[in-house]
ZAGUDO-902210 format. One record per residue: x, y, z of N, C-alpha, C, CB in turn. Coordinates in nm, 2 decimals. Glycine has a CB too. Layout:
BEGIN
+--------+--------+--------+--------+--------+--------+--------+--------+--------+--------+--------+--------+
:    n_X :    n_Y :    n_Z :   ca_X :   ca_Y :   ca_Z :    c_X :    c_Y :    c_Z :   cb_X :   cb_Y :   cb_Z :
+--------+--------+--------+--------+--------+--------+--------+--------+--------+--------+--------+--------+
:      X :      Y :      Z :      X :      Y :      Z :      X :      Y :      Z :      X :      Y :      Z :
...
+--------+--------+--------+--------+--------+--------+--------+--------+--------+--------+--------+--------+
END
This chain:
BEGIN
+--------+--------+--------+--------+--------+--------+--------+--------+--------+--------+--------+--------+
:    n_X :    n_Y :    n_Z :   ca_X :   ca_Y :   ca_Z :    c_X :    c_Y :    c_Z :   cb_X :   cb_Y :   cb_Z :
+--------+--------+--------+--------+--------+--------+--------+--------+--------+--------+--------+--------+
:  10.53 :  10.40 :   8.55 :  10.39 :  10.41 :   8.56 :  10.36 :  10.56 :   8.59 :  10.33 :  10.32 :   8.67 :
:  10.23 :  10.62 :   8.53 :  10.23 :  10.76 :   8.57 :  10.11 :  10.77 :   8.66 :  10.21 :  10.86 :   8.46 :
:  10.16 :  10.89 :   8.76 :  10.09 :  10.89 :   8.81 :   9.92 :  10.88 :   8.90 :  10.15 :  10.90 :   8.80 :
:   9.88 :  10.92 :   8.77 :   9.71 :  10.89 :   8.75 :   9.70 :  10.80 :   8.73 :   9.63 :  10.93 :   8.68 :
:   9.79 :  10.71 :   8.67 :   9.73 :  10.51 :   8.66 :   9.73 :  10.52 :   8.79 :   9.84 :  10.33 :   8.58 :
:   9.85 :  10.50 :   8.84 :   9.86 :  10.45 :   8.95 :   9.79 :  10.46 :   9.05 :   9.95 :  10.48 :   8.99 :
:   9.72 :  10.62 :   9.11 :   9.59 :  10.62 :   9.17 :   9.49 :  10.53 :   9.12 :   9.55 :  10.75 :   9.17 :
:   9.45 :  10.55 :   9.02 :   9.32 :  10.48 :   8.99 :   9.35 :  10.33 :   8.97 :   9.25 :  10.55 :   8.87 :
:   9.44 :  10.30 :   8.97 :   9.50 :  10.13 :   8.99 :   9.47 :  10.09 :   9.15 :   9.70 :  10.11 :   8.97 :
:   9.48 :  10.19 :   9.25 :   9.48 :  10.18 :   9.40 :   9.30 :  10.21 :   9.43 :   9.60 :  10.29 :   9.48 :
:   9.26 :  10.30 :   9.35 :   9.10 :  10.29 :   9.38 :   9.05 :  10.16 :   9.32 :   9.02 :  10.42 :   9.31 :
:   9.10 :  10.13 :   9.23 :   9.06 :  10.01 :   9.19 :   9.07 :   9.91 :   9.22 :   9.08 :  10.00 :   9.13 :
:   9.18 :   9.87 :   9.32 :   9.18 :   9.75 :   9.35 :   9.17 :   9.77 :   9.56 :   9.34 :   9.67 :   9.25 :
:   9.06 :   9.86 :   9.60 :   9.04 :   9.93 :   9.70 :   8.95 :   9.82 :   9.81 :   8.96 :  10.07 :   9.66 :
:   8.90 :   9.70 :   9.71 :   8.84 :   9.63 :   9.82 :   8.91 :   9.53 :   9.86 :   8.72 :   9.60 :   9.80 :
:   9.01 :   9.50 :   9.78 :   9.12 :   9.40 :   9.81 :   9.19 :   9.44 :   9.94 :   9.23 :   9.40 :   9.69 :
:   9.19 :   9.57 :   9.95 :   9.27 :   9.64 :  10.08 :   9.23 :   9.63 :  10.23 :   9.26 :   9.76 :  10.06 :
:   9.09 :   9.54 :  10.26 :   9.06 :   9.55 :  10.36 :   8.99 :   9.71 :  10.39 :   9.16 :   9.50 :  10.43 :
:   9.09 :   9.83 :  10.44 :   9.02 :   9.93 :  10.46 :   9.01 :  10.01 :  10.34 :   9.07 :  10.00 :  10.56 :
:   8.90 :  10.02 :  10.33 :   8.86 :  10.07 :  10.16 :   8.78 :  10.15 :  10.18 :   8.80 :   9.98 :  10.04 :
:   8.84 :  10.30 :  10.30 :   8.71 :  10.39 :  10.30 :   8.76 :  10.49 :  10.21 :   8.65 :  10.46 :  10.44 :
:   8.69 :  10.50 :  10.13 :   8.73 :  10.65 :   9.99 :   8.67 :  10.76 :  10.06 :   8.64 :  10.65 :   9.80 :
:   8.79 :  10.90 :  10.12 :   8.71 :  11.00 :  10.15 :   8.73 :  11.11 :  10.05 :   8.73 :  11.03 :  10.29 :
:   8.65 :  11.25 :  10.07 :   8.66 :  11.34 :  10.04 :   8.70 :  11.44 :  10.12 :   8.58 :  11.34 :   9.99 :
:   8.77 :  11.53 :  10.13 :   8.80 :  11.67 :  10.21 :   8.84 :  11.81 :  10.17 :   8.89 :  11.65 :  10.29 :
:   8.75 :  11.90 :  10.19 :   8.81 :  12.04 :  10.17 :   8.82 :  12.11 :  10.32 :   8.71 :  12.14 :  10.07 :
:   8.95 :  12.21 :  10.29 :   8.96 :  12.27 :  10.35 :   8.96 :  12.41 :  10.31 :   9.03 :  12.23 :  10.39 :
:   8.94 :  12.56 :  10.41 :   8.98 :  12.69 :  10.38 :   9.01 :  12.75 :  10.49 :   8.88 :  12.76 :  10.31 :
:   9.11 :  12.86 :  10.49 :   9.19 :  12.97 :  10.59 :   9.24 :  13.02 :  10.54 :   9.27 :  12.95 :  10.67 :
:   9.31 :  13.05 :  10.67 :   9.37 :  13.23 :  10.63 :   9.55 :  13.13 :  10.62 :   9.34 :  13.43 :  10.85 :
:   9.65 :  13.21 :  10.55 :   9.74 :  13.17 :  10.59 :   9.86 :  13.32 :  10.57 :   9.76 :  13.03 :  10.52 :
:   9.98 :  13.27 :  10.58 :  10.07 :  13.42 :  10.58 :  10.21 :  13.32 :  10.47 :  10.15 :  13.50 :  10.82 :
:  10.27 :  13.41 :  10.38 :  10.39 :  13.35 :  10.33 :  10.51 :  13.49 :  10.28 :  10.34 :  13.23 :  10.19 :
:  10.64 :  13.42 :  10.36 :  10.74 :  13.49 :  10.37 :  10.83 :  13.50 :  10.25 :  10.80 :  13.46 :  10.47 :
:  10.80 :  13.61 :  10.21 :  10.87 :  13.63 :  10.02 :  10.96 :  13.74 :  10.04 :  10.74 :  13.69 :   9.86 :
:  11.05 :  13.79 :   9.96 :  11.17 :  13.88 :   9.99 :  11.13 :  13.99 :  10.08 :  11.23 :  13.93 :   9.85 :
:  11.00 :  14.06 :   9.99 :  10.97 :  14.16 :  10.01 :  10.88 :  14.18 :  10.16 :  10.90 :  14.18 :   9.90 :
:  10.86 :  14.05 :  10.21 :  10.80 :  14.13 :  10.35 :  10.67 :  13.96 :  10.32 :  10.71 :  14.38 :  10.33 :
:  10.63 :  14.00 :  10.42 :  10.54 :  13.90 :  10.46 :  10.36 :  13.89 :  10.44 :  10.58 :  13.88 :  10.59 :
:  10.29 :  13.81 :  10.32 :  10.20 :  13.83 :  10.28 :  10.10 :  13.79 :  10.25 :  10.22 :  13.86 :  10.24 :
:  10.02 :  13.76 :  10.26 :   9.89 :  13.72 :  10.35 :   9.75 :  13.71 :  10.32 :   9.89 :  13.81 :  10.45 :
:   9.67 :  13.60 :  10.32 :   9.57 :  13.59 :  10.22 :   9.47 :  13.41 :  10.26 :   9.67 :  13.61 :  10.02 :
:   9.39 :  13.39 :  10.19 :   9.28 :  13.29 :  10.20 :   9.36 :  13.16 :  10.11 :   9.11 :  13.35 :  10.13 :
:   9.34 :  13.04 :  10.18 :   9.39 :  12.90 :  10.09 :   9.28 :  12.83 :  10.09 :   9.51 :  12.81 :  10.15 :
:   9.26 :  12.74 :  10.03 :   9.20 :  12.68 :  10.04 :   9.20 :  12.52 :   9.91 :   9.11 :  12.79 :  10.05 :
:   9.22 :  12.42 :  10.01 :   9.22 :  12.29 :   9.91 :   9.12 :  12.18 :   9.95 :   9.35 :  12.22 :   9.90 :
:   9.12 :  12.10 :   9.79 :   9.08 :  11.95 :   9.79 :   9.10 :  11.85 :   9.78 :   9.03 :  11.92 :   9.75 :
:   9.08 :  11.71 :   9.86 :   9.14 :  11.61 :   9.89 :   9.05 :  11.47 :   9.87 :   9.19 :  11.63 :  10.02 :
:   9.06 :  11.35 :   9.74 :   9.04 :  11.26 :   9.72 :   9.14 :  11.14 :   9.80 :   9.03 :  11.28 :   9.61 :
:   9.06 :  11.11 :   9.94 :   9.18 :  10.98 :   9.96 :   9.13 :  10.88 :   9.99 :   9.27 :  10.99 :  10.06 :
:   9.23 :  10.74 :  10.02 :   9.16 :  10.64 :  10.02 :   9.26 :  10.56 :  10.14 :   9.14 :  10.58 :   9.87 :
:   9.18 :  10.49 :  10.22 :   9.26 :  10.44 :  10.36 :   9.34 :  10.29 :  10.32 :   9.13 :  10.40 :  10.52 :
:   9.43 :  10.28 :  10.31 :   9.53 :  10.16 :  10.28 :   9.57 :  10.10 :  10.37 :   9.64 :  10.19 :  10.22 :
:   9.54 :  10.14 :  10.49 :   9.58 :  10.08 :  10.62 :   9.50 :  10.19 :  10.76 :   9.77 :  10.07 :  10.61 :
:   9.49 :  10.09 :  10.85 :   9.43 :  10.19 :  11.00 :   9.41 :  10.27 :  11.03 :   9.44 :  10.21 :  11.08 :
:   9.59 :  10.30 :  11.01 :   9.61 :  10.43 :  11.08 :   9.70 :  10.48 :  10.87 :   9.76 :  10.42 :  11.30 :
:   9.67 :  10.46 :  10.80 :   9.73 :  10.54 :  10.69 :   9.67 :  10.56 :  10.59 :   9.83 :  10.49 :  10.64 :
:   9.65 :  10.67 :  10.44 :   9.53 :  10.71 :  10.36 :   9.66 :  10.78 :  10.24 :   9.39 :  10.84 :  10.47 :
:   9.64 :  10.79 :  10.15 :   9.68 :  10.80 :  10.03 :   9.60 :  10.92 :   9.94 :   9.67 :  10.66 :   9.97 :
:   9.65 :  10.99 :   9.90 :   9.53 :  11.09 :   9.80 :   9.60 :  11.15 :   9.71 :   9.44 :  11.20 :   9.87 :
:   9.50 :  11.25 :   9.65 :   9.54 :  11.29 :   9.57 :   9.47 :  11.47 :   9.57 :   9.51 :  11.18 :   9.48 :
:   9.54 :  11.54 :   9.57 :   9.48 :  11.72 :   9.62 :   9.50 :  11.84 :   9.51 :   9.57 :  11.79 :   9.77 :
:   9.43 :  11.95 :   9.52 :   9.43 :  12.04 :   9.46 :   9.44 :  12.19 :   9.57 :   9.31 :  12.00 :   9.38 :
:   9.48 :  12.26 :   9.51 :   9.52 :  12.38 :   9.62 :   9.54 :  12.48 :   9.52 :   9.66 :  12.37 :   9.72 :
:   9.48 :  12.58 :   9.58 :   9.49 :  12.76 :   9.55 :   9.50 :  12.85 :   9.68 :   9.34 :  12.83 :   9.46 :
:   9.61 :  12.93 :   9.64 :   9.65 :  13.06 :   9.69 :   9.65 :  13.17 :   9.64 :   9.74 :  13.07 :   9.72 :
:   9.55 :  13.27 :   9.70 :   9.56 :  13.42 :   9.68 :   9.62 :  13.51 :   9.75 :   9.45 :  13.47 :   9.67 :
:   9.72 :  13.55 :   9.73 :   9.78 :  13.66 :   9.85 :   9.80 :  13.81 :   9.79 :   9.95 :  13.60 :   9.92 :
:   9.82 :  13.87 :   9.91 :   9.82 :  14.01 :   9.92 :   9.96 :  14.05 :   9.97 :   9.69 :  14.06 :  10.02 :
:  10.10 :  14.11 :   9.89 :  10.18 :  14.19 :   9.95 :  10.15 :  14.30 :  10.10 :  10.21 :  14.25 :   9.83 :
:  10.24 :  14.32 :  10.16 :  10.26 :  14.44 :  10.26 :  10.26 :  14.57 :  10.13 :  10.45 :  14.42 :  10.37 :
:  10.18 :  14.66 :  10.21 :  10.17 :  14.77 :  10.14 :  10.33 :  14.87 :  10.07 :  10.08 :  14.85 :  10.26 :
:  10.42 :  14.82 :  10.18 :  10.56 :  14.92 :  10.17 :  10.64 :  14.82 :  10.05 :  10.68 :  14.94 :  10.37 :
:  10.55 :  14.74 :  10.02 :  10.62 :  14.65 :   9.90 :  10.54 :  14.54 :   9.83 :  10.74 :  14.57 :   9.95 :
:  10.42 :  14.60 :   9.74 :  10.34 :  14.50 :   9.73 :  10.43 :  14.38 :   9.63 :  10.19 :  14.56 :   9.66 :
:  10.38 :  14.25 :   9.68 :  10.41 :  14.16 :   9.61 :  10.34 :  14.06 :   9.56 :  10.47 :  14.13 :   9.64 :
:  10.17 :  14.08 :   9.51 :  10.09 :  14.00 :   9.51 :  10.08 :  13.88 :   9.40 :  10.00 :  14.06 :   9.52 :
:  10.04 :  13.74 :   9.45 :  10.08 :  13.65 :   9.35 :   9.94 :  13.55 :   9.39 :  10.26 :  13.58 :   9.36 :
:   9.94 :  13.43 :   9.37 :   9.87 :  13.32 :   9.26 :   9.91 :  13.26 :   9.28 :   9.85 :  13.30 :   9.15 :
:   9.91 :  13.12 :   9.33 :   9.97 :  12.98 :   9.33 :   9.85 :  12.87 :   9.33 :  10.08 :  12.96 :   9.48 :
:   9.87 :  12.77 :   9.21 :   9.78 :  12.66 :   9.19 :   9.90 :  12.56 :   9.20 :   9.68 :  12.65 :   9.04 :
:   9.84 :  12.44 :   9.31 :   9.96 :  12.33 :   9.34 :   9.86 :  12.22 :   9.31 :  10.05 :  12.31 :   9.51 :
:   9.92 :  12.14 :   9.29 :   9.85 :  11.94 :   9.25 :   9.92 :  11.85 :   9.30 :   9.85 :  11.88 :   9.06 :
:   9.91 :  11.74 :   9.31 :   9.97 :  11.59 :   9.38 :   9.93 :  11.55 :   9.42 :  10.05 :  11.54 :   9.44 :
:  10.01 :  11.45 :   9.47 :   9.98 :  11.36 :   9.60 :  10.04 :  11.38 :   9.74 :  10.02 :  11.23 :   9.58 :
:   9.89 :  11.29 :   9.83 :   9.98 :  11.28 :   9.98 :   9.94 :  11.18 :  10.05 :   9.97 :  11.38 :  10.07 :
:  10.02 :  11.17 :  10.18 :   9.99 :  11.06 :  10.29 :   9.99 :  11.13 :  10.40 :  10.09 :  10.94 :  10.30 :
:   9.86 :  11.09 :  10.47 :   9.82 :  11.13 :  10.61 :   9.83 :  11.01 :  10.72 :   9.68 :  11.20 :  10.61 :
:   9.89 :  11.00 :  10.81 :   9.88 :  10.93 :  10.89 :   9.84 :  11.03 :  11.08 :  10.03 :  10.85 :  10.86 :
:   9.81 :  10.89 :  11.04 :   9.73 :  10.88 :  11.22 :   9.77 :  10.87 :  11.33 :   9.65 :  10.78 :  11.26 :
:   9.85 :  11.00 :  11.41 :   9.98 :  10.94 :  11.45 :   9.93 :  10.89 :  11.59 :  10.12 :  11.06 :  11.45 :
:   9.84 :  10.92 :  11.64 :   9.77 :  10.88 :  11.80 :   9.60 :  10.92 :  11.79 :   9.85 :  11.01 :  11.96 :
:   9.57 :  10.82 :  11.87 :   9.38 :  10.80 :  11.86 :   9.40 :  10.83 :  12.01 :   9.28 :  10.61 :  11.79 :
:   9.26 :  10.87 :  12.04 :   9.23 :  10.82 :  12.22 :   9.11 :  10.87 :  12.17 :   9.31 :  10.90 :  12.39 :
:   8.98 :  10.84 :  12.28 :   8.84 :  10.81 :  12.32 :   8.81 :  10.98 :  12.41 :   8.83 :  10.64 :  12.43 :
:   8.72 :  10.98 :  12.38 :   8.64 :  11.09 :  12.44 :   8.58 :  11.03 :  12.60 :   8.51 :  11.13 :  12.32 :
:   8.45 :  11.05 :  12.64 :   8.35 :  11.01 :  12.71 :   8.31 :  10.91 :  12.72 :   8.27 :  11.05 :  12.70 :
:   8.28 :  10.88 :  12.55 :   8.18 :  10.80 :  12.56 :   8.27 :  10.68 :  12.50 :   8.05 :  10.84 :  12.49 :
:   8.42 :  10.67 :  12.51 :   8.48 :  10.55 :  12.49 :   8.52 :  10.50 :  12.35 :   8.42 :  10.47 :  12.54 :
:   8.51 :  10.63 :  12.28 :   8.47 :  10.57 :  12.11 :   8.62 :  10.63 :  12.08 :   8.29 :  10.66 :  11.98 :
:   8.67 :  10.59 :  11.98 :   8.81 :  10.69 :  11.93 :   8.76 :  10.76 :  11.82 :   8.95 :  10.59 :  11.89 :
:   8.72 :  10.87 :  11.86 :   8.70 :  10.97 :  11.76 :   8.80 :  11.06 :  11.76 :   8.59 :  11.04 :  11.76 :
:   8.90 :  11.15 :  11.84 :   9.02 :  11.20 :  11.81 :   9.13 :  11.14 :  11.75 :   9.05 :  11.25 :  11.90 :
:   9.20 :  11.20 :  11.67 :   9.26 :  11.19 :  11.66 :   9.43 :  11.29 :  11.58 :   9.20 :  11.12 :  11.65 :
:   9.53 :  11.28 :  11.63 :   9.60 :  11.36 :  11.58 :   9.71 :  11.31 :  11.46 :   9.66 :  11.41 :  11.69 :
:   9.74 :  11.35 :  11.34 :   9.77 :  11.35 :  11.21 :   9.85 :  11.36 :  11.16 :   9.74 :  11.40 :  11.17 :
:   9.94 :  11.33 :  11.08 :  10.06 :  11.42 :  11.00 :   9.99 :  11.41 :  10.88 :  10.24 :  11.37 :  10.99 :
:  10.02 :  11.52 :  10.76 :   9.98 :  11.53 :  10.63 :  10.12 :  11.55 :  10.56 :   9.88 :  11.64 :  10.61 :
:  10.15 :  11.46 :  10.46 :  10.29 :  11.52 :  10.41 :  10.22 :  11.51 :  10.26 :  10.46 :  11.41 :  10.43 :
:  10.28 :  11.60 :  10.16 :  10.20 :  11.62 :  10.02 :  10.32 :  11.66 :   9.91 :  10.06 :  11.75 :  10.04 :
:  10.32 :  11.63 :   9.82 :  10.41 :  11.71 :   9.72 :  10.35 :  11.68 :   9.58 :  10.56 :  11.65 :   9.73 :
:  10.41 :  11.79 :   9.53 :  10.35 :  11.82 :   9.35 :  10.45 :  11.90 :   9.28 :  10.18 :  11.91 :   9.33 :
:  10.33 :  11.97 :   9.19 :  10.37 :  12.06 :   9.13 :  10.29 :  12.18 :   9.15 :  10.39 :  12.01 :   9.00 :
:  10.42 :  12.31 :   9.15 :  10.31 :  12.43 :   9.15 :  10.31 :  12.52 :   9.08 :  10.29 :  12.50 :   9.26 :
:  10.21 :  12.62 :   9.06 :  10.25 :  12.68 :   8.99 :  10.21 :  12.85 :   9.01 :  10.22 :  12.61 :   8.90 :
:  10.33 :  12.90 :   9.04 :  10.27 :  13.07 :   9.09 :  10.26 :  13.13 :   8.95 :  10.39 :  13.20 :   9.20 :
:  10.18 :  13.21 :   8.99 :  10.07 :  13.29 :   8.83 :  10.18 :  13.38 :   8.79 :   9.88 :  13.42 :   8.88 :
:  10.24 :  13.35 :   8.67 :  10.27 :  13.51 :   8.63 :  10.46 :  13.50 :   8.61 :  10.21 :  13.64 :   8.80 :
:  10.49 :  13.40 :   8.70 :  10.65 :  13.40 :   8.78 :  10.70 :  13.26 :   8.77 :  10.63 :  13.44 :   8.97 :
:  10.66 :  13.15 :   8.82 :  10.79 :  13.04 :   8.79 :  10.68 :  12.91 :   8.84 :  10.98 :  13.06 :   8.91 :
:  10.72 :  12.82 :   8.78 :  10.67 :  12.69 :   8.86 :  10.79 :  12.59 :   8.87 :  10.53 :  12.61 :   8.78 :
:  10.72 :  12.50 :   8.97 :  10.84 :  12.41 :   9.04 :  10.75 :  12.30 :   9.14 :  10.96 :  12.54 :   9.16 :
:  10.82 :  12.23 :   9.23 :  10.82 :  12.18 :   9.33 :  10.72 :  12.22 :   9.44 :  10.93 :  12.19 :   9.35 :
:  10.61 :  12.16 :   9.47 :  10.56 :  12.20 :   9.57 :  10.51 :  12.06 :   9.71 :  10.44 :  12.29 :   9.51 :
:  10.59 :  12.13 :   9.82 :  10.59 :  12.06 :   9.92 :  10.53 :  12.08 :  10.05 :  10.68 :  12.05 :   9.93 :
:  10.45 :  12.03 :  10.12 :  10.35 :  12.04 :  10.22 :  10.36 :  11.95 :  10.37 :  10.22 :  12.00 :  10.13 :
:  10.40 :  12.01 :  10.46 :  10.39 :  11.91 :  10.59 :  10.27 :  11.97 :  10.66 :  10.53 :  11.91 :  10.71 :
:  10.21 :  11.92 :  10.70 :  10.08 :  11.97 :  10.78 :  10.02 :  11.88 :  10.91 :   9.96 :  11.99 :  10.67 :
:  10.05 :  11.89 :  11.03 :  10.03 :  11.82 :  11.14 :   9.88 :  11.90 :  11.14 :  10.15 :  11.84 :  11.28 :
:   9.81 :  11.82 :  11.25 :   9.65 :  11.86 :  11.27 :   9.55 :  11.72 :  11.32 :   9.58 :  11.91 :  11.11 :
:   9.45 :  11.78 :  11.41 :   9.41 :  11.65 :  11.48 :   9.25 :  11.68 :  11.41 :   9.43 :  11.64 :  11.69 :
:   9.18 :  11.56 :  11.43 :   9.07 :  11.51 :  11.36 :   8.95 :  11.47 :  11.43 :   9.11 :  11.40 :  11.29 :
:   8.83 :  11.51 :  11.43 :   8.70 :  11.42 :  11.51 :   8.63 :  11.38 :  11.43 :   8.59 :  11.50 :  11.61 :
:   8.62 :  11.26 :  11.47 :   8.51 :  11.18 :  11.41 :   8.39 :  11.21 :  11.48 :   8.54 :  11.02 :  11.44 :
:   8.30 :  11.31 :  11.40 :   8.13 :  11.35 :  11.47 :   8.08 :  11.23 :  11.47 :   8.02 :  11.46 :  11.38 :
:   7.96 :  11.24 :  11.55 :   7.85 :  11.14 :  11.56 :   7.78 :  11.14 :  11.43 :   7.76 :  11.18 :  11.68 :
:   7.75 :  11.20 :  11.31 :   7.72 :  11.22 :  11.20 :   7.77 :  11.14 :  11.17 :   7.73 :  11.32 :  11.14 :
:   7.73 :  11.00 :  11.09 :   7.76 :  10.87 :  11.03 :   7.86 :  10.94 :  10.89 :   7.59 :  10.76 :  10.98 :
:   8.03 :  10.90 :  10.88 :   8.08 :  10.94 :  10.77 :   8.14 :  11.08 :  10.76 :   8.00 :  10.91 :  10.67 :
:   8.12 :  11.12 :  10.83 :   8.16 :  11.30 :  10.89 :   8.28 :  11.32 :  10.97 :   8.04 :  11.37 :  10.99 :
:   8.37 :  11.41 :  10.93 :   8.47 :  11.45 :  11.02 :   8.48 :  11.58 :  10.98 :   8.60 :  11.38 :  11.01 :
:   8.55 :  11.63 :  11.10 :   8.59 :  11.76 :  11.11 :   8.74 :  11.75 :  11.18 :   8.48 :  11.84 :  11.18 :
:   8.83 :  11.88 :  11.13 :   8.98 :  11.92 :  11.23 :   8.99 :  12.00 :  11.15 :   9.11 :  11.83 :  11.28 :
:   9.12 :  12.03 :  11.21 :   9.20 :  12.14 :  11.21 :   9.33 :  12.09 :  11.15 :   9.21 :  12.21 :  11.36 :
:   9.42 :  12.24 :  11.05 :   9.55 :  12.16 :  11.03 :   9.64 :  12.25 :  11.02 :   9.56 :  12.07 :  10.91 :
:   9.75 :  12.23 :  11.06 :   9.84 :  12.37 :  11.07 :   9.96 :  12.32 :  10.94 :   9.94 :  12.41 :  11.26 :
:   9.91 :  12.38 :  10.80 :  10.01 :  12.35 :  10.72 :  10.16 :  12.46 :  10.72 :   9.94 :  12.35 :  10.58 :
:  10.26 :  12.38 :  10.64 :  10.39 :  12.46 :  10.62 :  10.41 :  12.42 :  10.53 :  10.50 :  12.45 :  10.69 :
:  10.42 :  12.49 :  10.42 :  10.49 :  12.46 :  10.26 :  10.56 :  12.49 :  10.18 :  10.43 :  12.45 :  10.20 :
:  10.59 :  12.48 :  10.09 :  10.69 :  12.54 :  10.01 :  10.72 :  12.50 :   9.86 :  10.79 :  12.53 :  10.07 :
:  10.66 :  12.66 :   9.78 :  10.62 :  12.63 :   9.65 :  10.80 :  12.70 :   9.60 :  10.43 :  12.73 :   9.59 :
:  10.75 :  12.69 :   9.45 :  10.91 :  12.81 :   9.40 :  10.90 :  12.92 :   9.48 :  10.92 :  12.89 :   9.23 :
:  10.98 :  12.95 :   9.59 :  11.06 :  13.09 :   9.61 :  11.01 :  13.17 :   9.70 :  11.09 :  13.17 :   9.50 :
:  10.87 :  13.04 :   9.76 :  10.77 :  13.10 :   9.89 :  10.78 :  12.99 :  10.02 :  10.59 :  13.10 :   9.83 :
:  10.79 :  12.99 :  10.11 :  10.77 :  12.96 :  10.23 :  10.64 :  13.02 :  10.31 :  10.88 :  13.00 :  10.29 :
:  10.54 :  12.92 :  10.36 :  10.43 :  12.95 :  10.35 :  10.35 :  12.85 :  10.49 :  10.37 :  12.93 :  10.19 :
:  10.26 :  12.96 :  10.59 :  10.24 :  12.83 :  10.70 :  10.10 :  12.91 :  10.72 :  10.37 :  12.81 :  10.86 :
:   9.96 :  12.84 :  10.79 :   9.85 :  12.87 :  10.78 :   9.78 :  12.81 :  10.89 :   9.80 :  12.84 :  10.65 :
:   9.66 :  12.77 :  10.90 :   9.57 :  12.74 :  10.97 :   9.46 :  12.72 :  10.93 :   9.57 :  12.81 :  11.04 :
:   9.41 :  12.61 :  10.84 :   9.28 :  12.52 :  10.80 :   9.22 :  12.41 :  10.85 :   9.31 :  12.47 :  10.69 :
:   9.10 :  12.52 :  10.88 :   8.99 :  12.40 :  10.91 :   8.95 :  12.31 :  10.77 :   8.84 :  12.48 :  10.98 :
:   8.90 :  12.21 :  10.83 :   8.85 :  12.09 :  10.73 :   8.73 :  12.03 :  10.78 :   8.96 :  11.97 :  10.73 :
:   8.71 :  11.93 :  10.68 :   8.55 :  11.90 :  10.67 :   8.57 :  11.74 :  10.53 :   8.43 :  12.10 :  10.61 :
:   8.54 :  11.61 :  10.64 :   8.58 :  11.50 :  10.52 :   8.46 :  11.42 :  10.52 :   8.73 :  11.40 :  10.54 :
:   8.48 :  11.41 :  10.42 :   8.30 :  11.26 :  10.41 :   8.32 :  11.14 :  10.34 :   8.13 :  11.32 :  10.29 :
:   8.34 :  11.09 :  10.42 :   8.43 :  10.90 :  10.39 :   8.26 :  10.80 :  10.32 :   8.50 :  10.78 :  10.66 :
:   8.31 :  10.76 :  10.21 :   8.20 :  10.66 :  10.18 :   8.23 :  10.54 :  10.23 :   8.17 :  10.65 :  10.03 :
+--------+--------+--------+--------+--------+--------+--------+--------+--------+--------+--------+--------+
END
């Protein structure tokens, strides 16, 4: 089966699932990635269709671009567009004040395909721990995520805020 049936087989059959919240999320930051030449440094920024399959677990499907900037004593500037899938889980909830469980902390694991502009495509792989608030804004979240990834022949770690809107 490939893998766009397959998503849209799971949106599809989303109310059978009990939790059937379909969200959306982008994120953008700064991040840094270590290439032969020295270490190099620039804005990321991705998008995330997912859908909750269970409580604490969510399924999707993402898009991602990287622009980076070489060190001056060796420019090495490149381009990377990545695609796939991923699963985020919920690894611990607790309550604020007011007793509600709106924190919570995350793992993001993701993999695809990527593809740096110009140079090679391959394998792209994504762990990203990061915790989550559920705002008082009905369907709104916000956190933070500290990804680590790794496209062809880059090693790459950042710091993205996010922003999701669950229907």
């Amino acid at each position: 089966m490939r893998l766009p049936a397959f998503f849209a087989a799971l949106f599809m059959a989303a109310p059978a699932l009990g939790q059937s919240s379909l969200s959306f999320s982008g994120s953008a930051g700064p991040f840094a990635a270590l290439r032969k030449n020295g270490l190099a440094t620039g804005p990321v920024a991705s998008l995330q269709l997912g859908l909750d399959v269970a409580e604490r677990a969510q399924v999707g499907i993402f898009a991602l671009g990287v622009a980076a900037r070489g060190p001056l004593s060796a420019p090495d500037d490149f381009a990377l567009l990545a695609a796939g899938a991923s699963i985020d889980f919920k690894l611990w909830r607790w309550a604020a004040a007011d007793a509600e469980l709106r924190w919570s902390w995350k793992l993001r694991l993701a993999g695809g395909y990527g593809v740096l502009a110009g140079k090679s495509s391959g394998p792209f792989l994504l762990a990203a721990p990061g915790v989550d608030y559920a705002t008082r804004l009905r369907h709104f979240a916000i956190g933070v995520e500290l990804p680590v990834a790794y496209a062809p022949g880059v090693w790459s770690a950042g710091v993205t805020p996010l922003i999701r809107y669950s229907f």
